[in-house]
TIVEXLO-808458 format. One line per 10 residues: number of its first residue (from 1); their letters; for each residue x, y, z of N, C-alpha, C. Coordinates in steps of 0.02 Angstrom, whole numbers. Atoms other than C-alpha are relative to their C-alpha. Example, Ala and Ser with C-alpha at 12.3 -4.5 7.8 and 13.67 -1.06 7.14 Angstrom:
# residues 2
1> as> 45:-59:0:615:-225:390:45:60:0  -42:-59:-3:684:-53:357:-39:55:37
***
This chain:
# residues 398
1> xxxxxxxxxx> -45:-9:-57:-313:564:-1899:63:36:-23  -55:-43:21:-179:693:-1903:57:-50:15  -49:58:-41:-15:620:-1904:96:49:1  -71:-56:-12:171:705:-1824:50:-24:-22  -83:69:5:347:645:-1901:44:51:49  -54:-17:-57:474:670:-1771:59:32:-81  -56:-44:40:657:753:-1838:38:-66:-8  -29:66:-4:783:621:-1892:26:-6:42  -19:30:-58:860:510:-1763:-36:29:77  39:5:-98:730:553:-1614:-37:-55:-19
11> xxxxxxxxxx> 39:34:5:642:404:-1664:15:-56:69  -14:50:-65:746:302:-1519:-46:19:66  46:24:-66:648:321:-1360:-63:-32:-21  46:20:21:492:292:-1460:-19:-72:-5  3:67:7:537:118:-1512:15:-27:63  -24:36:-67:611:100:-1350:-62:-29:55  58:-22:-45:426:123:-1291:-26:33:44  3:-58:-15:455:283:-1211:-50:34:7  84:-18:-3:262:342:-1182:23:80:-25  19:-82:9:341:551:-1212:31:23:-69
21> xxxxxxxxxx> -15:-29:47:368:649:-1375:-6:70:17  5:-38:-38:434:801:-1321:8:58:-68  -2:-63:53:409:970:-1446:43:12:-38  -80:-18:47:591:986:-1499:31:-57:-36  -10:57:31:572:807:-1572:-34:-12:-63  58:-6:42:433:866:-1685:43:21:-65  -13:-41:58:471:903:-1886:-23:46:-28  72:-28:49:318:903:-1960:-66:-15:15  80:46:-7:119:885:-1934:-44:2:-51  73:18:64:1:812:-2080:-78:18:25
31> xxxxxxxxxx> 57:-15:-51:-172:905:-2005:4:51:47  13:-33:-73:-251:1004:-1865:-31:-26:40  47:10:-81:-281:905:-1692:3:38:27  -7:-46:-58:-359:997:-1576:6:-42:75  -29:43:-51:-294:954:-1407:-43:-63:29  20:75:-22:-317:780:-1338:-19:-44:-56  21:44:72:-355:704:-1509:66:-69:-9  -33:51:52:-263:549:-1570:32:24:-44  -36:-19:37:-127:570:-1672:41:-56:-4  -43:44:20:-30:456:-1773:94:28:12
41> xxxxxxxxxx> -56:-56:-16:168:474:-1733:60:-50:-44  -43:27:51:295:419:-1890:86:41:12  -68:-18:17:498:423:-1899:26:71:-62  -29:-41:63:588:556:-2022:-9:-52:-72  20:38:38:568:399:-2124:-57:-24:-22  62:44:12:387:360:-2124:-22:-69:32  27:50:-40:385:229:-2012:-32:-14:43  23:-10:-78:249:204:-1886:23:-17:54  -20:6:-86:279:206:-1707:-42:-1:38  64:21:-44:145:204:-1624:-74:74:-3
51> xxxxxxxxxx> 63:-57:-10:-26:318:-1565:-4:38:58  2:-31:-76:-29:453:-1437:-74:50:-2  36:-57:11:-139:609:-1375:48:72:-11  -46:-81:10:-86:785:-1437:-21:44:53  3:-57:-57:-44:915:-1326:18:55:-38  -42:-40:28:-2:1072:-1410:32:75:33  -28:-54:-50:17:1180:-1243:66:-25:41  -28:-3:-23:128:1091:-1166:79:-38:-29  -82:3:42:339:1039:-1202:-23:-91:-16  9:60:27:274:875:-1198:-59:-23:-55
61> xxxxxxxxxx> 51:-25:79:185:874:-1375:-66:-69:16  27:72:3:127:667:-1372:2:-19:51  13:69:-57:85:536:-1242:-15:-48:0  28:57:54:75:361:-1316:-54:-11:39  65:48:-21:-79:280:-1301:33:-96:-28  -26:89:40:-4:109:-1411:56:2:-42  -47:16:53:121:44:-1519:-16:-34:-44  40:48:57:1:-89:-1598:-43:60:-46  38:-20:48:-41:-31:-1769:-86:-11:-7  75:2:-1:-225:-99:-1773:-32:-1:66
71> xxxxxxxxxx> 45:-2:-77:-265:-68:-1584:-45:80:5  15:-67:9:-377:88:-1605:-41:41:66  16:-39:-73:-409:224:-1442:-34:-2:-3  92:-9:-11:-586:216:-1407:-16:-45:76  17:27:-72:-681:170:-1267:27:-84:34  -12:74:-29:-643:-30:-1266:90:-6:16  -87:1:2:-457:17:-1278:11:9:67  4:4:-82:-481:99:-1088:-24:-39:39  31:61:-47:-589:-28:-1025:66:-69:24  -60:43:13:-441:-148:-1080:63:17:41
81> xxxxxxxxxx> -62:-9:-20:-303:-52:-995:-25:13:91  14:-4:-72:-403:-18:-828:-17:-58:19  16:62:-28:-472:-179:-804:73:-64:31  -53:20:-43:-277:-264:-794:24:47:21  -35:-21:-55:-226:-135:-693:-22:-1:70  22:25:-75:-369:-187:-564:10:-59:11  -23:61:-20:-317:-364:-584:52:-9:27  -57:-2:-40:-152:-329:-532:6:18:60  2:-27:-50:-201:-236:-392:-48:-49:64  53:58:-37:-343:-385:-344:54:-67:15
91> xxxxxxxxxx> -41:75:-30:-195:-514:-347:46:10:66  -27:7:-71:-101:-430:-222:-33:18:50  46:1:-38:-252:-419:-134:-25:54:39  25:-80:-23:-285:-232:-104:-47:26:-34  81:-31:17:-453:-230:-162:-27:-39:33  71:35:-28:-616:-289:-55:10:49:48  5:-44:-64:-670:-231:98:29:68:4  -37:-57:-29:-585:-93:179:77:38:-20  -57:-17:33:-428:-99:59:-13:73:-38  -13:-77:51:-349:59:-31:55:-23:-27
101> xxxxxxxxxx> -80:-1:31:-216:80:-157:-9:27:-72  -34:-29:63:-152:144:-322:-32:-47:-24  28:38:54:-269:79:-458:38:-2:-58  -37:-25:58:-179:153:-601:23:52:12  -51:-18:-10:-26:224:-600:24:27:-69  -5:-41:77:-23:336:-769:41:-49:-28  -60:14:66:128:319:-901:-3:-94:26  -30:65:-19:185:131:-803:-75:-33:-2  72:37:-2:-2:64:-809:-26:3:-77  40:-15:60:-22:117:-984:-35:58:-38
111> xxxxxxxxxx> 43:-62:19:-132:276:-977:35:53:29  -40:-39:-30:-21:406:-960:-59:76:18  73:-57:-21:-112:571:-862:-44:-20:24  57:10:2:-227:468:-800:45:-40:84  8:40:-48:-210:426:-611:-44:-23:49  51:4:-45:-318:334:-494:-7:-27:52  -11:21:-89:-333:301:-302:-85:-41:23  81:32:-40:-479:158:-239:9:7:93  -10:16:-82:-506:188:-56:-76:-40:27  51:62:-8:-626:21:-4:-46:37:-60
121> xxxxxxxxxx> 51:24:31:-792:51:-105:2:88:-40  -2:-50:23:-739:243:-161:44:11:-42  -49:-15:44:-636:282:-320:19:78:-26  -14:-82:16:-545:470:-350:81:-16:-14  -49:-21:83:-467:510:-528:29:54:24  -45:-49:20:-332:640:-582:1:-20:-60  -2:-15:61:-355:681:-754:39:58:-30  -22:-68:-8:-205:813:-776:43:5:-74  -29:-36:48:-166:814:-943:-71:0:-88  81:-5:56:-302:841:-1118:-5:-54:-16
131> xxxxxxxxxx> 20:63:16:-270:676:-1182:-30:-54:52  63:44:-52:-339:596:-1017:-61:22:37  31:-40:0:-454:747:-996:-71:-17:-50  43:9:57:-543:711:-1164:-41:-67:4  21:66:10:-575:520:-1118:-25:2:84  11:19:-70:-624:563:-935:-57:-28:34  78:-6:2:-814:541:-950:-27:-78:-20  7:83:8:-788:348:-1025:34:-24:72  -54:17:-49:-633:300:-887:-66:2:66  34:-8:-59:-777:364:-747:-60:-57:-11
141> xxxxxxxxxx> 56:54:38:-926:260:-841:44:-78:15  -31:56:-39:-789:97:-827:23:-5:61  -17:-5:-61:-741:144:-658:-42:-24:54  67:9:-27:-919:146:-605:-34:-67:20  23:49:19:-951:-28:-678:37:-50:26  -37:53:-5:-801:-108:-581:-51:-38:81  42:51:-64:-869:-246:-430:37:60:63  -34:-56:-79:-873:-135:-265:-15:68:-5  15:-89:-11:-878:47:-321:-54:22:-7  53:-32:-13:-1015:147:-266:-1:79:-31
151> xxxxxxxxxx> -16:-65:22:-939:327:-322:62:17:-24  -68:-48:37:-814:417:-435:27:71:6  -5:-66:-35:-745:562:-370:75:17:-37  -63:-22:23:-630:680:-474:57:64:62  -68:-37:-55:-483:765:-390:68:25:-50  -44:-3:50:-401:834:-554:17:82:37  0:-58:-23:-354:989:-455:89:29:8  -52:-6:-14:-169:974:-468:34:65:-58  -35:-52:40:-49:1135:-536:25:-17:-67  -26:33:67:5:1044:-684:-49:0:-58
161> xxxxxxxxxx> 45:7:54:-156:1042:-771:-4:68:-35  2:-39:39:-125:1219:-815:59:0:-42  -48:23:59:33:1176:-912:-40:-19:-71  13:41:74:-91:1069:-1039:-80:54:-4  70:-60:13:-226:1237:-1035:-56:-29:16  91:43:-12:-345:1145:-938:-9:50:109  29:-18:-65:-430:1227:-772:2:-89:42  15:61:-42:-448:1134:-617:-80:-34:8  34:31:-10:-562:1007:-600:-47:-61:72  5:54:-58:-652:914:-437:-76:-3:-9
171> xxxxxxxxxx> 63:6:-12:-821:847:-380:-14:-91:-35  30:63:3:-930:699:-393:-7:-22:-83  -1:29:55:-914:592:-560:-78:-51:-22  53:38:24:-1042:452:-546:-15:-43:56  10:37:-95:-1113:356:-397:-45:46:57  49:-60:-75:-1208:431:-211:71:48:17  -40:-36:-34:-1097:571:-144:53:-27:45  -46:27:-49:-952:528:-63:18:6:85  26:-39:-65:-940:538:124:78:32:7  -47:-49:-43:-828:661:232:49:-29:4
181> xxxxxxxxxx> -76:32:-38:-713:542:270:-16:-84:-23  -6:72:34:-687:364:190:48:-42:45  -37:28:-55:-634:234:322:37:-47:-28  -36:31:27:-495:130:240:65:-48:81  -46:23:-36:-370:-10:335:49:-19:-18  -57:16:14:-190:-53:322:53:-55:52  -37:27:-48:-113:-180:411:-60:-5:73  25:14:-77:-158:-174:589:-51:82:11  31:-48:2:-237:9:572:-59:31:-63  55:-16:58:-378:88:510:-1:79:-19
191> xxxxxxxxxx> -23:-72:19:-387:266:432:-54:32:-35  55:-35:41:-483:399:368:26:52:-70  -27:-44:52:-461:491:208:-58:50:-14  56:-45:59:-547:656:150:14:1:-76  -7:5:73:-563:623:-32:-16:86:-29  25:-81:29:-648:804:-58:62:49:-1  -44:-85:-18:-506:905:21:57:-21:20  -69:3:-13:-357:813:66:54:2:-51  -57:20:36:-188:807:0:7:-65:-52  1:46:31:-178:739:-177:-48:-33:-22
201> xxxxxxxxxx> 63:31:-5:-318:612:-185:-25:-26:67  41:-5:-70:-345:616:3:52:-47:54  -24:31:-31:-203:497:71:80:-32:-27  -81:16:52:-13:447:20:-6:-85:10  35:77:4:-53:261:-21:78:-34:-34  -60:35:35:144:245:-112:24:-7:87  -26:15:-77:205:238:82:-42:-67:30  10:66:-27:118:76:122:41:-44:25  -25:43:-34:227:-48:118:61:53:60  -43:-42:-58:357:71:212:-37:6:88
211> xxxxxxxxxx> 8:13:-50:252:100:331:-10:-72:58  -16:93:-10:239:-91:358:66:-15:62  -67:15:-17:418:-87:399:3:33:79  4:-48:-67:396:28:552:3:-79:60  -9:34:-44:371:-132:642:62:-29:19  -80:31:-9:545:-188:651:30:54:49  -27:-68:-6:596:-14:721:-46:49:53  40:-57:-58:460:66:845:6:-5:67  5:38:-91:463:-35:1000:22:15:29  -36:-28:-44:476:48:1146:50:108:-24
221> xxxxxxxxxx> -41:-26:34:550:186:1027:-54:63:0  34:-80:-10:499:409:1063:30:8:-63  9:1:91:460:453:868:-9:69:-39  43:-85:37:447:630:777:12:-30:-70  42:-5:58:359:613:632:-4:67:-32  -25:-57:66:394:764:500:-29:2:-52  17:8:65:303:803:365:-63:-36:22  39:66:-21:160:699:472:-77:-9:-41  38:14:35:22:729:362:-69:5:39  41:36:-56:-129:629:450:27:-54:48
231> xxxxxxxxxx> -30:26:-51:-9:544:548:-7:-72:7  23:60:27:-30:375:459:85:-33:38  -62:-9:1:177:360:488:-7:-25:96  14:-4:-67:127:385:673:-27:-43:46  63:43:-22:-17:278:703:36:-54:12  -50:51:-6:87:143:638:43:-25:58  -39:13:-51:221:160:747:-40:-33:97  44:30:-60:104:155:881:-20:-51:39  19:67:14:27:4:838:58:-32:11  -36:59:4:196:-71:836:37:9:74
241> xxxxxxxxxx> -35:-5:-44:239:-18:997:50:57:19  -13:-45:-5:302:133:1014:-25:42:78  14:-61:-64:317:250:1180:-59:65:-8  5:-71:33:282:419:1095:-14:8:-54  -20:-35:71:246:500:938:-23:68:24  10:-72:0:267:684:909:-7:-2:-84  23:-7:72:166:729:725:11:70:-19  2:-67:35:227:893:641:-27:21:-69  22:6:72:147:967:505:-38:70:5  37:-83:8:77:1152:433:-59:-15:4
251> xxxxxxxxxx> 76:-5:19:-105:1085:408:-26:-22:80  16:-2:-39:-196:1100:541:-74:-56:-15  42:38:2:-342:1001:463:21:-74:2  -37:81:16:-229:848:419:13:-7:77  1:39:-65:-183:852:610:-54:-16:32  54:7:-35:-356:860:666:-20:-95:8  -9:58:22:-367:689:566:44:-35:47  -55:45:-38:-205:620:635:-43:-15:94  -7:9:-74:-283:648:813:-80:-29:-3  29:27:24:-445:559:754:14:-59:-20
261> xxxxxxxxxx> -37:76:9:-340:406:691:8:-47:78  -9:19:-88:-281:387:884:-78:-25:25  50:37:-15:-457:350:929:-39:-50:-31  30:70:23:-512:252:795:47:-62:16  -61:41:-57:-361:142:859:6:-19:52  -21:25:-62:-383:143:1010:45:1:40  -67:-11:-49:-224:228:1068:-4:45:42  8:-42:-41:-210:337:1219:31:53:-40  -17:-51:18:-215:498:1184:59:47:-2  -51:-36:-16:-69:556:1276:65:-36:-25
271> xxxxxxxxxx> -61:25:34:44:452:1180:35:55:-60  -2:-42:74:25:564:1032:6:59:15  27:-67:-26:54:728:1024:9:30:-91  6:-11:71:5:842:853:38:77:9  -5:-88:7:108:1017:828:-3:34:-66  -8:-29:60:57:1130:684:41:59:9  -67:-49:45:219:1218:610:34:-18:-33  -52:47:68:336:1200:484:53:-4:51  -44:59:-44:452:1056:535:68:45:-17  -56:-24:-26:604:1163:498:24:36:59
281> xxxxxxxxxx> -18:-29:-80:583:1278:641:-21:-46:55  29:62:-69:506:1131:754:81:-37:15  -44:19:-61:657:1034:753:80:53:-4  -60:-44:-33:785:1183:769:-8:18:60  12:-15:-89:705:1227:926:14:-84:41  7:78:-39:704:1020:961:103:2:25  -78:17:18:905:1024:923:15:57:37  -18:-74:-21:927:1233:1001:-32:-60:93  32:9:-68:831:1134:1178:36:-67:20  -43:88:-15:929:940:1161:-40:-48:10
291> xxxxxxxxxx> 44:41:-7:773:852:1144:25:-36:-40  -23:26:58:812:698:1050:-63:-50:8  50:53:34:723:539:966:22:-69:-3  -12:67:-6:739:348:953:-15:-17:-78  28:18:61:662:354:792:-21:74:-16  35:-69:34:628:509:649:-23:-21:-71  35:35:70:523:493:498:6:76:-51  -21:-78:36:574:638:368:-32:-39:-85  42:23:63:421:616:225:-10:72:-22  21:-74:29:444:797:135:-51:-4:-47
301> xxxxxxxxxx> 15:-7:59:342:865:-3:29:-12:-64  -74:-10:60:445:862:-183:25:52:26  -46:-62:-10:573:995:-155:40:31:-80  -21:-14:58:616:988:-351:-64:-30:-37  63:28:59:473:1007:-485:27:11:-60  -37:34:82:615:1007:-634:65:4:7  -59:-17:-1:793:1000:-650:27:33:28  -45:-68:-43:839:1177:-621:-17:20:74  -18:21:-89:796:1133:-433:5:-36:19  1:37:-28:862:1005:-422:62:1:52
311> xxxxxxxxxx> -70:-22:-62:1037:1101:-316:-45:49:42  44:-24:-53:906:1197:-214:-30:-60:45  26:53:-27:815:1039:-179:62:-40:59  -33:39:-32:959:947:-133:34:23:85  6:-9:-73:1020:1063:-6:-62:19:62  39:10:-33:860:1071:65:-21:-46:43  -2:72:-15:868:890:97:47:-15:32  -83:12:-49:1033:905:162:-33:20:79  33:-34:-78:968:1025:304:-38:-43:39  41:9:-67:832:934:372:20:-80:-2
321> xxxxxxxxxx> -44:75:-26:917:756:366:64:-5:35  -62:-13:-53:1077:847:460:-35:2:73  11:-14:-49:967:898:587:-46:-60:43  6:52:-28:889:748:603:39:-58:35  -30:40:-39:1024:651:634:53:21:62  -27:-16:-48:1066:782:753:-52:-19:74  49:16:-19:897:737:842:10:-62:51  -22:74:-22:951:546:872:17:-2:58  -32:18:-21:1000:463:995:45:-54:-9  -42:47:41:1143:337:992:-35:-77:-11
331> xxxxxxxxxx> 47:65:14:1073:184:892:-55:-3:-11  67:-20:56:915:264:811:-1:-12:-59  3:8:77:855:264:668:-14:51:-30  42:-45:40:796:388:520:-20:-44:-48  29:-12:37:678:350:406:-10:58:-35  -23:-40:35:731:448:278:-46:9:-78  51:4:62:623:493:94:29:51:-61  -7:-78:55:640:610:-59:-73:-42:-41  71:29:84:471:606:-198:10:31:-36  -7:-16:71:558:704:-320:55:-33:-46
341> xxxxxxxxxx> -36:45:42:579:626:-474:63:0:-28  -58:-21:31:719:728:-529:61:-18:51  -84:17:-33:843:662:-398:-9:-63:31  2:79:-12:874:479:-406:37:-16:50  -5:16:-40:923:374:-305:73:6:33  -92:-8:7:1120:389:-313:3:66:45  13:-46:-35:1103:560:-270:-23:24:61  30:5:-50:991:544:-131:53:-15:49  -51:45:-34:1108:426:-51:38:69:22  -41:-58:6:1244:576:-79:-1:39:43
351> xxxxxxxxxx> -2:-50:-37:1154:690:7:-20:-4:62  17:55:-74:1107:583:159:64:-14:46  -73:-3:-33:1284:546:184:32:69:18  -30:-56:0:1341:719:151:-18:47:69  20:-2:-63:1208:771:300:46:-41:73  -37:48:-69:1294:614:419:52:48:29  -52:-31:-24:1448:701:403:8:62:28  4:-70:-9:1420:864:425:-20:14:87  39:11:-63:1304:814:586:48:-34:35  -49:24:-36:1470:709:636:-7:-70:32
361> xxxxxxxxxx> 29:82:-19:1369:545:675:22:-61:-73  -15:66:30:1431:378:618:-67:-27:-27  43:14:28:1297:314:491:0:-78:-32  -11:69:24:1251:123:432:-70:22:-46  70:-1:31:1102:115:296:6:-73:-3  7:73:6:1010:-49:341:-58:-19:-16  67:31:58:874:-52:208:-13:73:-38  49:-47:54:798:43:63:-43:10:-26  64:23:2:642:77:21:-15:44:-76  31:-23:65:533:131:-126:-73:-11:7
371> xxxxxxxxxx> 77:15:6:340:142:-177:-24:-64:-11  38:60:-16:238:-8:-150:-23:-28:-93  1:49:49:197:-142:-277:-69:20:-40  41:-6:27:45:-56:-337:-7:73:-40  -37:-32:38:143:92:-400:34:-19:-55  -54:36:55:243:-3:-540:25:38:-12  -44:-59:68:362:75:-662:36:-49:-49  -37:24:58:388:24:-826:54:21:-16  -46:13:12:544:-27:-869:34:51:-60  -28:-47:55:548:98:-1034:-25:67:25
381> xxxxxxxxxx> -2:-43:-28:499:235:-907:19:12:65  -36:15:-75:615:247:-752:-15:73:38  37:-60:-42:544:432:-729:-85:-16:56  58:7:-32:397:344:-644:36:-44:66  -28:9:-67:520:299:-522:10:38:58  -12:-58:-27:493:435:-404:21:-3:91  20:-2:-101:491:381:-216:76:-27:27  -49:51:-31:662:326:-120:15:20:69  -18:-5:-60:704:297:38:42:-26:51  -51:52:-38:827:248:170:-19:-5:62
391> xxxxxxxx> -2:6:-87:840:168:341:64:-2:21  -56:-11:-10:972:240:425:8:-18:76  -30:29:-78:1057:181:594:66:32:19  -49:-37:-34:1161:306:697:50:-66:28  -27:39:-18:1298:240:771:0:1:75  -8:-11:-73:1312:189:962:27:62:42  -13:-25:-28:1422:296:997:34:63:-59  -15:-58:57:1465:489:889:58:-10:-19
***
């Protein structure tokens, strides 16, 4: 096993348990791994630190796998790290039946690069970096073997995998073919996911409990939904009583879905309504005409994929949370979001307020939200903290 010594003093995140060793931390390497290999990873001193996979395309060189000296990567090592991450997910009781959710949750679950989404009796991987690339063929083999799953379905198709020189990857793993549409329930609603072709691995499953919350907040309450996806956000509201929803969104297939949800539900049709366009010009014409809302749900894409956008991002975020709370009426709400990791939560806040004012509405935030309990984030990685959100409450009167 090849093995890397870092430069002196980068050894701190490492011990800290830090899962990344990033290229400009590197000295020296004893060997030639070729990518995704095991690699031992020692101080300027010679001290071990733990075991990762090598990357040598991308800035992030390592990706621990352990810190235990005699725990060695091989197949029983994955079995070991996927199996409690479905026990965790079986205690809070989002596995059987018709459940979905975040199986494993890379770096914070243990297997960094390695994420995976169960929707009821169907499981679909993301394998987006070599070191969880190289082990993807065991991970599907234990996947296969857990109580319930019928099929493994990869979905490694995300832009990032060419960072670590790997092509995209999708299609059937192990199991009968997966169907068109995988009927999953949440609460009081039931839902469909395309695993083949939707967004991601076919459904945003960190918005659960959030959407949860919708019940406190719909009743009686005309709703634009932003960013609506399949109109999961929507449905909800529905369910909780809700007048209206209006679902915006560029994909025209994801609305087809959304307006497909409405009947498996059981909601009148004319409650809902689906418009494909991008939500910035939707609600400038909403705000240019004086249509307003009782309730707005603003679930963007990331708007920052590193640092150096993260002052593009932000005023991007500014814009369409000004205009939302130009939208309002007095004593609404926003449901408010960011999912990039690069702008925490402080910030967020910042630019939420910075919107209030600008829009000239009196603002209260009376809750905050974040990704659901089957997302974790380890404590020695707070970059797997990516999701935040606020509930905001106009004021009675401007």
């Amino acid at each position: 096993m090849a093995t890397i010594t870092l430069k002196r003093e980068h050894e701190g995140p490492l011990e800290r348990h830090h899962p990344w060793v990033f290229s400009g931390a590197i000295g020296s390497m004893d060997g030639e791994p070729a990518p995704g290999d095991t690699v031992d990873v020692q101080s300027a001193d010679g001290m071990w630190l733990g075991k990762g996979s090598y990357s040598p395309r991308s800035q992030i060189s390592v990706r621990m796998w352990t810190w235990t000296p005699d725990e060695p990567v091989d197949t029983a090592f994955f079995r070991k790290r996927l199996e409690s991450a479905s026990a965790w997910r079986r205690k809070l009781g989002w596995i059987g039946g018709r459940q979905a959710c975040r199986l494993v949750n890379s770096e914070s679950d243990g297997l960094p690069g390695i994420t995976v989404d169960r929707y009821a009796d169907v499981v679909v991987c993301q394998f987006n970096t070599v070191g969880a690339d190289k082990w993807k063929q065991d991970i599907a083999d234990i996947l296969a073997g857990m109580e319930g799953v019928t099929c493994v379905v990869e979905r490694s198709d995300a832009t990032n995998r060419q960072l670590e020189g790997l092509e995209a990857s999708s299609g059937l793993m192990r199991g009968k073919e997966a169907p068109a549409e995988v009927e999953i329930e949440e609460g009081p609603c039931r839902f469909l996911v395309d695993v083949r072709e939707g967004h991601k691995t076919g459904f945003y499953l960190d918005q659960r409990v959030n959407r949860a919350k919708l019940a406190g907040y719909a009743r009686d309450a005309e709703v634009l939904n932003c960013f609506s996806y399949t109109g999961a956000f929507g449905i909800m509201a529905l369910k909780h009583g809700a007048k209206r929803v209006v679902n915006v969104d560029t994909s025209g297939p994801a609305l087809a879905l959304a307006a497909k949800h409405a009947v498996l539900n059981g909601i009148d049709a004319s409650l809902m309504e689906c418009v494909e366009d991008d939500v910035g010009h939707y609600v400038r014409r909403c705000r240019d005409s004086r249509q307003s809302f009782d309730l707005v749900i603003l679930d963007p894409p990331k708007f920052a994929e590193s640092k150096g956008q993260v002052h593009k991002a932000c005023r991007a975020y500014k814009d369409m949370n000004l205009l939302a709370f130009k939208l309002l009426r007095p004593g609404g709400c926003l449901f408010t979001f960011s999912c990039s990791g690069h702008i925490d939560a402080d910030l967020f806040q910042k630019v939420v307020a910075s919107a209030a004012v600008d829009a000239r509405r009196k603002v209260q935030i009376v809750e905050r939200l974040e990704q659901g309990p089957d997302h974790p984030v380890d404590l020695a990685f707070p970059e797997g903290w990516y999701l935040k959100g606020l509930v905001c409450r106009v004021g009675d009167q401007n």
